[in-house]
N, C-alpha and C positions, 0 to 999 in steps of 0.2 A: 644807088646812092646818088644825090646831087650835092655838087658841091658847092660853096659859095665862098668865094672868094675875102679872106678876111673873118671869116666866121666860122665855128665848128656847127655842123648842123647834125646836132643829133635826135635820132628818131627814136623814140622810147617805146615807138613797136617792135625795134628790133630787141628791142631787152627782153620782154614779151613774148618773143618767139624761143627764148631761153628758158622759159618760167614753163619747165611740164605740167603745174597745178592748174593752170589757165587752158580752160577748154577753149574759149571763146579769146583772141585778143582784141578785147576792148578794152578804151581806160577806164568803162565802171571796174570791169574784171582785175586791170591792173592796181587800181589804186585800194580796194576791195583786200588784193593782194598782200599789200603793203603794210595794209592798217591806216590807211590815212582817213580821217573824219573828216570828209567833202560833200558834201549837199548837191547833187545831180539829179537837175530834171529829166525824164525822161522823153526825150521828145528823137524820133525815127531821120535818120539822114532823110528821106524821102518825103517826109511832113517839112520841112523846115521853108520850102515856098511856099506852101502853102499858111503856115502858120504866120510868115511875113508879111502876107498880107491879112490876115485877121487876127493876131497875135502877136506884136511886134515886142510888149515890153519881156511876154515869154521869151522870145530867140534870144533879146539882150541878155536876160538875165541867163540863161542856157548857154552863151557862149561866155560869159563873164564865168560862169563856174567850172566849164571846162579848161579855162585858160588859167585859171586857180588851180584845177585839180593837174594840169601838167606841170606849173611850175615846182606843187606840194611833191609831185611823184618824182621830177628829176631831185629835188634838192634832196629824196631819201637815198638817192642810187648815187648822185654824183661823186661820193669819195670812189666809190666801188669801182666806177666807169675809169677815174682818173687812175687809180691807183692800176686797175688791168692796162690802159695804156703805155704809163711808167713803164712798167715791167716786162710788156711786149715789143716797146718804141713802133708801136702803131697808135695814130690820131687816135683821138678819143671819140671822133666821129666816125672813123673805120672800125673801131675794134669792137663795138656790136653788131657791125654788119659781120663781120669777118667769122668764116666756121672755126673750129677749136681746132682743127690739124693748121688753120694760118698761122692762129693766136701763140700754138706752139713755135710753129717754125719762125716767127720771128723774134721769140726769144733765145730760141737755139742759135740762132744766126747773130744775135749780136754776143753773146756766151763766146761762139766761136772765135769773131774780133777779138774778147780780151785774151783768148787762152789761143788764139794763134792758129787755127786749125782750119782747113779750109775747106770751105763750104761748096759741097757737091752740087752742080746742076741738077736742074731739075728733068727727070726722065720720062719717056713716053711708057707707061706700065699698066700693063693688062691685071685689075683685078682677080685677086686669087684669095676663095674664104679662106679658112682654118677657123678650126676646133675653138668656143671660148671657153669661156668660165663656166665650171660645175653646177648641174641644175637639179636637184635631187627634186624627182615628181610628190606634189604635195598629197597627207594624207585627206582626204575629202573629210567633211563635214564642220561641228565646230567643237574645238579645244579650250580647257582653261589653264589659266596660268603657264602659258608660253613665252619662255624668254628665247631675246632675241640674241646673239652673240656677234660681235660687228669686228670685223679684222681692221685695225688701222691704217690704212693707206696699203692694202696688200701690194698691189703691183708695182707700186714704186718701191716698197719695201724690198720685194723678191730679186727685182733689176739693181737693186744697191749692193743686197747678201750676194746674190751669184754672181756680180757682174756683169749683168748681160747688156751686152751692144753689140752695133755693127762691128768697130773695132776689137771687138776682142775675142768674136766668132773666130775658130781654127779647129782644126780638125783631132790637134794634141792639146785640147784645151783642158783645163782638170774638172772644171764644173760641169757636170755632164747632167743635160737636162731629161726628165724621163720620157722624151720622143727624141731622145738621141742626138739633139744638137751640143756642142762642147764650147765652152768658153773660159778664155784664159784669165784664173784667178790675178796677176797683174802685168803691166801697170793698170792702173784706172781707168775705164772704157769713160767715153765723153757721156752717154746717155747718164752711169752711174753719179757722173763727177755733179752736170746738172740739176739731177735728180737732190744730191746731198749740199749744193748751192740754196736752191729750192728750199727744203725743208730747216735746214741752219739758219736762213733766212726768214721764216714763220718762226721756228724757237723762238730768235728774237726779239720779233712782232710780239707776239704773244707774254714774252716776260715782260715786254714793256707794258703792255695793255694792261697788266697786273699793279700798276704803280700809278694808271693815272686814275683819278675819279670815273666810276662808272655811267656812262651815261653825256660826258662830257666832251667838247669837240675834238678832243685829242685822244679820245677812246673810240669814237665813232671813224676817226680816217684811219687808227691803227687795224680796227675792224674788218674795216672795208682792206685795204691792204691783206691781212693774214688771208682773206677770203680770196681774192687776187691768186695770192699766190699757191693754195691749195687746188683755185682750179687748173692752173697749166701744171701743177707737178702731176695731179690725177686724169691729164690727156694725154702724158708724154708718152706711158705705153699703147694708146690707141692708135696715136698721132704714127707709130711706125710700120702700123700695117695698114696705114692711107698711099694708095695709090699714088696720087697726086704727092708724096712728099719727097723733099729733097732728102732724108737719110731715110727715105723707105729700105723696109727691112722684111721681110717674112719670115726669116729664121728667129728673131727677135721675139716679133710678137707670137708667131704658133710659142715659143721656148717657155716665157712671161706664163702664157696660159697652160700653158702644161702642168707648169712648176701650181700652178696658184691649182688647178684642180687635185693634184697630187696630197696637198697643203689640206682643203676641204674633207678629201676622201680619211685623209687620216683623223683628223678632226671628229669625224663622223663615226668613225671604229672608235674612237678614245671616249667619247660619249659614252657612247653605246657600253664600252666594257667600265663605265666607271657609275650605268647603272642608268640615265638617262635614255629619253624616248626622240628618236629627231624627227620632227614630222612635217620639215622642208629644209631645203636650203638652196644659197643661189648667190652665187660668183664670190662672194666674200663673209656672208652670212650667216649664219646657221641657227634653225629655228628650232627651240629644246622643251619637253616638257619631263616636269619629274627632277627637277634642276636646284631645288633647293638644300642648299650642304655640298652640292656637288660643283657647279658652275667653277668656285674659284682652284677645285684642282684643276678643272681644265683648262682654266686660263694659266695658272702657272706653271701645265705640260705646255703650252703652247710657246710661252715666253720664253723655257726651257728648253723641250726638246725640237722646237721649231726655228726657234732665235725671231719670231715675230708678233709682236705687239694686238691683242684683242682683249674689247671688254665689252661688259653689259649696256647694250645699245635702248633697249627698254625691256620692260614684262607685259607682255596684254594680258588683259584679265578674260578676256575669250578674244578668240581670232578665227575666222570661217575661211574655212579654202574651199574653192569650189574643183570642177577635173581641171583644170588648167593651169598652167606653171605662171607665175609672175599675174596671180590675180586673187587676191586675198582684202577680206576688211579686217579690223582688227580694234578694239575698244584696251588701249591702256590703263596701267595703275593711277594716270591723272586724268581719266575719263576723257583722256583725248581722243575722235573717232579716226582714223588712218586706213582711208581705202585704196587700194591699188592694184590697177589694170582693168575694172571694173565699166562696164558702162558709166554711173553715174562721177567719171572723172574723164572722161573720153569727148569730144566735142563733136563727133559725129553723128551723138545720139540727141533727139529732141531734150530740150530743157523737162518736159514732165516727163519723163522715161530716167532722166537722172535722177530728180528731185524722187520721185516713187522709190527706187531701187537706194537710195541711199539713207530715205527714212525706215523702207523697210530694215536693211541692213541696220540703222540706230538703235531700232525696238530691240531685234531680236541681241545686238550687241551689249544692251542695257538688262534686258530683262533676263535673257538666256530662255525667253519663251515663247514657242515657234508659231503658237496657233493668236498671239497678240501682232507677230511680226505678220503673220498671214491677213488680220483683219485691216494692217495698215495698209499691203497692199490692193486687199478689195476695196479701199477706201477711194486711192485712186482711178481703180475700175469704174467704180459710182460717179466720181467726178466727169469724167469723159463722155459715159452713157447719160448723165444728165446733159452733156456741154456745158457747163460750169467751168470750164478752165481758158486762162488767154489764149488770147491768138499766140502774143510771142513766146509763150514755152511749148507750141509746139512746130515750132521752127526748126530744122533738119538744118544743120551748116556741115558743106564738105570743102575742101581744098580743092582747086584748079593747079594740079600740079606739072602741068605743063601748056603750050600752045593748042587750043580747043581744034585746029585743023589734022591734032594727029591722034586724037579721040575718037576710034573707032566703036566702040560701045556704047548703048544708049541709056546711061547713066541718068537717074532724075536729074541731079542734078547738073549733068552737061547740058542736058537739054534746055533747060530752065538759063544755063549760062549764054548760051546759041540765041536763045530769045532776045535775052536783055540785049546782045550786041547788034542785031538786027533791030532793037530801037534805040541804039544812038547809045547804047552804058560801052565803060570801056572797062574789058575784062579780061588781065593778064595772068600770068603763073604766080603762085603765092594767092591770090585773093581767095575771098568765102563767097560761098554762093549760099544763099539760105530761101529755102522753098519749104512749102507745105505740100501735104497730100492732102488732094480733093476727093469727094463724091465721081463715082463715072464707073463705068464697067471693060475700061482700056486697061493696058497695062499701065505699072506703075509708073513710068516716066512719061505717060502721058497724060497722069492726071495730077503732077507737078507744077507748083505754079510758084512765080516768085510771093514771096511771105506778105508783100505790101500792095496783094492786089487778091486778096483772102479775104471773104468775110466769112460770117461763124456758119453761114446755113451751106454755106459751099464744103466744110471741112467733111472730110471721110473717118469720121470718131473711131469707125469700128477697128480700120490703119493701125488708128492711137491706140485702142486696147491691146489687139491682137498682135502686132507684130512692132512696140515699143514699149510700153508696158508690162506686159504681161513675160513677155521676154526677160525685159529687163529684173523685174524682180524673183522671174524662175530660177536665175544662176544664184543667185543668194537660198531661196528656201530649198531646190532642189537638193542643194549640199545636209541638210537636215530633214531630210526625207519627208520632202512636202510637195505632191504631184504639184506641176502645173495649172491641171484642169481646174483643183481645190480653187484659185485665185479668182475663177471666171464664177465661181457658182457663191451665192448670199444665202444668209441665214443662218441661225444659229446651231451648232455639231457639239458633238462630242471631240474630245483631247486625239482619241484614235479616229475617230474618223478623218482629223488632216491626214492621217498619215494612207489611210485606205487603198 
């Protein structure tokens, strides 16, 4: 962060680095994000001497509509930014650089000024995992009509019902968590007190937000506010098993999660005997098929014999899991697509290896028909083996996540970083480094080359098929039992032969 004296200098990358939907953080990406209607030419950081000297009213106009699209993108974020400020009394130019165990602690720290309590040192503390949240392995293939069931704010919830804090951890405590830790039903632990500050506080917000005109600038900062305040009450359980925190806890947080898989597991047997099918779930979720007539006895055992708050988060109209937990697409009752964990939402995979795997995923999410979803991804196959596709979607971006001298592996993309700085680029922790795979018979990092020194006859197409491609849209049909190989071969089959 630089600071300037007299000025908040906020960077709206760091917002960006917030945004998991953002593969890529660029402001097309961000504002894209947003929904803001901005007109951006496309013109490459690495063109723009060049283009200055043969294209000057382009740059103008190129920097005139970037300098639109920032000011359009902060004025949609700026209640948000100000109001998480407010509430954390960190600048509004720190508190998007700042991680979420800060944002907490510097709300707990000023909680503790009004309520008197005094604020522990910060410790030198050796990292120690524990157990999280329940992750029930999904059934492979694909599902219709699966509702999704969404626990309200579980872990703050859990830390309010039982209690649970530093302070009120003892050994004769009466809340007895199911890995054994105890904590004393009262007085009020400080985690619980802030926690119900917190949310008392959004009530609020919220009944307010109900009384002004929708859409108006006093619905829009109350907005932003309620959102404010949701995100620090949903990191205050993270926030205690950070190392780095001043009320670091591990009794705490292992307790939180015990309590919250405990919460699931039963959830999952109450399904189950009330006649429903669960064919995932994951830390607060629970994913149900076979649920219609049924759903709202479960919500009103839960409300009941749980004493905590869940409801219907949406229904997908089909949803495809593939072997892997926390990587599912899924098409809803508003025809909305929702993919997660997937390559085509991951920024490490080239742009046509997303674009493929996420239209396949559409077909087959729309149609429910595996051999239309299969023809869209030989479609991309085609495009490649003709070279038909830009340079820049097949651009590879990975993270520089540390000092490139303690990079012992010969990564494409280190390699490609080593280069640039050897001609004069300056390349720190955090940045992208974005390279193509060439033609050549080295290994892969040796036939890496930065993206802006690519043309088309140098590209290694067959790279793109074989090992981005083809990849990419095998995890989607493979869950529908559709070999691999089928993707690579053309022409027209029979229904059973995808499946062959």
């Amino acid at each position: 962060h630089v600071s300037i004296r007299g000025r908040l200098n906020i960077d709206l990358e760091d917002m960006a680095r917030d945004i998991p939907e953002l593969t890529v953080e660029t402001l097309e990406e961000l504002v894209r994000f947003l929904g803001l209607k901005v007109e951006l030419d496309t013109v490459e950081e690495y063109e723009l001497a060049e283009k200055w000297r043969d294209d000057r009213e382009l740059v103008k106009r190129y920097s005139m509509q970037r300098a639109e699209a920032i000011l359009k993108a902060f004025e949609s974020i700026r209640d948000f930014v100000f109001s998480l400020s407010e509430l954390t009394r960190m600048p509004a130019d720190y508190v998007l650089t700042a991680s979420a165990g800060f944002r907490v602690e510097n709300y707990l720290m000023s909680l503790a000024v009004k309520l008197g309590e005094l604020i522990p040192r910060r410790g030198e503390i050796t990292h120690v995992s524990y157990p999280g949240g329940l992750v029930k392995e999904p059934i492979r293939g694909m599902h219709e009509d699966v509702a999704v069931l969404d626990f309200k704010s579980m872990y703050p919830s859990l830390i309010i019902k039982y209690n649970i804090s530093f302070d009120t951890l003892s050994e004769d405590g009466e809340n007895v968590a199911p890995n054994g830790y105890r904590f004393r039903a009262e007085p009020e632990g400080f985690l619980p007190r802030a926690l119900k500050t917190l949310l008392e506080e959004r009530g609020k917000i919220q009944a307010m937000l109900k009384a002004v005109p929708p859409g108006s600038v006093e619905a829009k900062i109350l907005d932003a506010r309620q959102r404010a305040v949701k995100i620090i009450a949903n990191a205050i359980y993270g926030y205690t098993g950070w190392a780095g925190a001043r009320w670091y806890s591990r009794e705490v947080a292992e307790a939180t999660t015990a309590w919250g898989r405990e919460v699931i597991s039963s959830t999952i047997r109450k399904a189950e005997e009330l006649g429903m099918k669960v064919i995932y779930s994951d830390t607060d979720s629970v994913f149900l098929k076979d649920h219609r007539g049924k759903l709202e006895k479960l919500v009103e055992w839960i409300e009941k014999d749980l004493g905590l708050e869940a409801k219907l988060e949406k229904v997908f109209k089909r949803v495809i899991f593939t072997e892997a937990k926390k990587r599912y697409a899924g098409i809803t009752e508003d025809e909305e697509i929702e993919i997660v964990g997937l390559e085509a939402v991951r920024g490490d995979w080239s742009a046509i290896a997303r674009q493929a795997q996420r239209e396949t995923a559409e077909v087959l999410l729309r149609t429910g028909d595996p051999s239309l979803a299969l023809r869209k991804a030989r479609e991309y196959v085609q495009q490649l083996r003709s070279e038909e596709v830009e340079l820049r979607k097949l651009i590879i971006w990975r993270q520089i996540t540390r000092s490139l001298s303690e990079y012992s592996a010969t990564q494409p993309h280190i390699v490609v970083a080593r280069r640039l700085m050897n001609e004069g680029w300056k390349i720190q922790p955090g940045d992208k480094v974005g390279y193509i795979i060439t033609r050549g018979s080295g290994p892969l990092y040796s036939r890496a080359k930065p993206y802006f020194e690519v043309s088309m006859d140098e590209v290694d197409w067959d790279y793109y098929v074989e090992k981005q491609v083809v990849p990419a849209c095998k995890r989607v049909l493979e869950a529908v039992g559709v070999k691999a190989e089928k993707i690579l071969e053309s022409g027209e089959r029979t229904l059973m032969d995808f499946f062959g």
